[in-house]
C-alpha positions as CSV (number, residue, x, y, z in Angstrom):
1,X,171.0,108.2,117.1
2,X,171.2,109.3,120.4
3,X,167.8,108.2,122.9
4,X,167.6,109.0,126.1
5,X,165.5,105.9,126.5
6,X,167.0,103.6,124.1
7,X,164.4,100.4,125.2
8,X,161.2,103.1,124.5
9,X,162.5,103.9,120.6
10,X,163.4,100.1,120.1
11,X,160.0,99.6,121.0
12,X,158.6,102.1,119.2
13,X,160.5,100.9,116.1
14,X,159.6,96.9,116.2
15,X,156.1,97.8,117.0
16,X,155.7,100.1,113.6
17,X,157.4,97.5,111.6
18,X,155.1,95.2,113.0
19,X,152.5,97.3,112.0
20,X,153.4,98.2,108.9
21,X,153.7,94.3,108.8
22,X,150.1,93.8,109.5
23,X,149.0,95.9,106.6
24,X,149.8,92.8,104.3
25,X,147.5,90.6,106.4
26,X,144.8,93.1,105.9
27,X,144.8,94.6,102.4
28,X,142.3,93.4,100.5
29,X,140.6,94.7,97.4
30,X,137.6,96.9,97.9
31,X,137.6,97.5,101.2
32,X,137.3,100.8,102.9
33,X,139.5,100.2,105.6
34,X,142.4,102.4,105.6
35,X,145.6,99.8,106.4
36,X,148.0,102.3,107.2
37,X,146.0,103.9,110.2
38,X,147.5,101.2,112.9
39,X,151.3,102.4,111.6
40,X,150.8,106.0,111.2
41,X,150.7,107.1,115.3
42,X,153.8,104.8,115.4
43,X,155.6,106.4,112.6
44,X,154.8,109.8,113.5
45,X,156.8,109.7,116.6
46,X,159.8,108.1,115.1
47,X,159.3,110.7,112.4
48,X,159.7,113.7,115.0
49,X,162.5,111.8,116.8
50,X,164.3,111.6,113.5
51,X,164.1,115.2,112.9
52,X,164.7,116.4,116.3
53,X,168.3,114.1,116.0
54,X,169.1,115.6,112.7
55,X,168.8,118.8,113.4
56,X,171.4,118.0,116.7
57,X,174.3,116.9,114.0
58,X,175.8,119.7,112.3
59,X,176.1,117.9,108.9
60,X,172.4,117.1,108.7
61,X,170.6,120.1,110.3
62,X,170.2,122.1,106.8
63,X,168.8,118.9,105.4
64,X,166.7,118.3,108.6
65,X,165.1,121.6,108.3
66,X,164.5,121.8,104.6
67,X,162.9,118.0,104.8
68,X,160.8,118.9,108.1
69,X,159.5,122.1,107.0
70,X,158.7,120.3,103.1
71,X,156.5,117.9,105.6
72,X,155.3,120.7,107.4
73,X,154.3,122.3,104.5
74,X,152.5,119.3,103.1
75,X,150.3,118.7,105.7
76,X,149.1,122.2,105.6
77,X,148.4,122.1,102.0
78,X,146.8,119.0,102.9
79,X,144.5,120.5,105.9
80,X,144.0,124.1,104.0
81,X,142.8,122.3,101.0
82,X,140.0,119.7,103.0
83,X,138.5,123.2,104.3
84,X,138.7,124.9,100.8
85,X,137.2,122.4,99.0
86,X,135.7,119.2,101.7
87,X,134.2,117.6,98.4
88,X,137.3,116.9,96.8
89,X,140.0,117.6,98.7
90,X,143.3,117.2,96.8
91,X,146.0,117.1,98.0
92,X,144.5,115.1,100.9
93,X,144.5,111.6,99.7
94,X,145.2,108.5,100.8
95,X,149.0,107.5,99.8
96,X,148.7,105.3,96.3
97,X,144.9,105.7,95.8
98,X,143.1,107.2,93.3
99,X,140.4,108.9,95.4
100,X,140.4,111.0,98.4
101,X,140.6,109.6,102.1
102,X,138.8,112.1,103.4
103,X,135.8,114.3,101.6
104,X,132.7,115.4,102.5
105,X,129.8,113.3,100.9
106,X,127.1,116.0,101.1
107,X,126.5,119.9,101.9
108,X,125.0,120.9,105.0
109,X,121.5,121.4,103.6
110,X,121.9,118.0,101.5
111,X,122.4,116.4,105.3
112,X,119.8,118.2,106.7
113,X,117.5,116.8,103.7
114,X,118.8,113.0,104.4
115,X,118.2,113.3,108.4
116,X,114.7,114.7,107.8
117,X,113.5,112.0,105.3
118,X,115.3,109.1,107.7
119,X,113.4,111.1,110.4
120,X,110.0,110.5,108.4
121,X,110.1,106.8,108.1
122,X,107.5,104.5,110.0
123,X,108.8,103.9,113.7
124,X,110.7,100.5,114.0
125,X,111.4,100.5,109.6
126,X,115.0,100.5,109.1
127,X,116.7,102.5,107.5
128,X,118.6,101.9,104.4
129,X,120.2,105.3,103.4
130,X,124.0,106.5,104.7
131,X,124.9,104.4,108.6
132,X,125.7,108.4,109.6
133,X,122.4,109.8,108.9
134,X,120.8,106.9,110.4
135,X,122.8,107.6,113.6
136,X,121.8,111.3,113.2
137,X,118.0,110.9,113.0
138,X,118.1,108.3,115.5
139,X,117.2,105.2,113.2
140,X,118.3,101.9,113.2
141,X,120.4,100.0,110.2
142,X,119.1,96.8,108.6
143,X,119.9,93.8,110.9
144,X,121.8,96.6,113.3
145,X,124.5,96.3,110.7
146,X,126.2,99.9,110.0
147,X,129.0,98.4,107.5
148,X,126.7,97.1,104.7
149,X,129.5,96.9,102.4
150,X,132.2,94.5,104.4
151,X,129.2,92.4,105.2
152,X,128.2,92.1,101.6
153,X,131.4,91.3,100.1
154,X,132.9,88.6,102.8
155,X,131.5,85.4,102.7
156,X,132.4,84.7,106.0
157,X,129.6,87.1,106.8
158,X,127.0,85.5,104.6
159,X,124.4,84.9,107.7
160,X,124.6,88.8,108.8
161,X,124.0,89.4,104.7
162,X,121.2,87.2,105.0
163,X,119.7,88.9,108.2
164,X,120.5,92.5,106.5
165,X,118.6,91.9,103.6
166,X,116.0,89.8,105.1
167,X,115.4,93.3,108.0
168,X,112.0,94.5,107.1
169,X,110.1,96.9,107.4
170,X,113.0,99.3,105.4
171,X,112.9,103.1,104.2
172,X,113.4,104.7,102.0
């Protein structure tokens, strides 16, 4: 492959496999956290360098094109179908999972309904609903701790558990 700045794609290279690395160091059942995300920016650009090159070699560019407009493709599929239908938004999932990456978790008017009853709680009660509609209506989390579910599954974070549970007054 030609590079006009061969140091900047070997770079580019031993920092996605060492991203992509990482991922084992940080997959863990039931979390949320999406373990590609650190690899993906990296891989992106080594993606559109590899097309860019095939399409340069005679031999490859019919190949090159077909694969790059199949990707192409994809992610518009994936992008047209998260504003067709945000609730479940297939083909937009994450890569080996069962449920969507991305989807929307209430309507407008069922957000508008969370924020105004997080709105009504007592001043200084914290609120125990979705971290986001807390943000929205200006309410604080139990023990300040937006990530409720890390928290309760680790034990390394059994003293913030203790704190979050312990937060009082709550509402809803």
């Amino acid at each position: 492959m030609a590079a006009r700045d061969r140091a900047l794609l070997g770079t580019l290279a031993a920092t996605a496999v060492a991203a992509l690395a990482m991922t084992v160091t940080i997959v863990k059942p039931g979390t949320g956290l999406n373990v590609l995300v650190p690899s993906e920016p990296l891989l992106a650009v080594l993606a559109v360098a590899g097309v860019v090159w095939a399409l340069r070699v005679p031999t490859l560019r019919v190949r090159a094109a077909i694969v790059a407009a199949a990707l192409a493709l994809l992610a518009l599929a994936q992008s047209a179908s998260l504003l067709a239908d945000p609730a479940n938004p297939r083909p937009f999932h994450r890569p080996l999972s069962s449920t969507p990456g991305w989807k929307a978790g209430a309507t407008r008017d069922e957000m508008r309904r969370l924020v105004a009853v997080a709105k009504a709680c007592p001043p200084g009660a914290a609120y125990t609903g979705p971290p986001l509609v807390a943000f929205i209506a200006r309410r604080r989390v139990p023990a300040d701790q937006p990530d409720a579910f890390i928290v309760s599954r680790a034990a390394m974070h059994a003293a913030v558990l203790r704190r979050l549970l312990a937060d009082a007054p709550r509402c809803p």
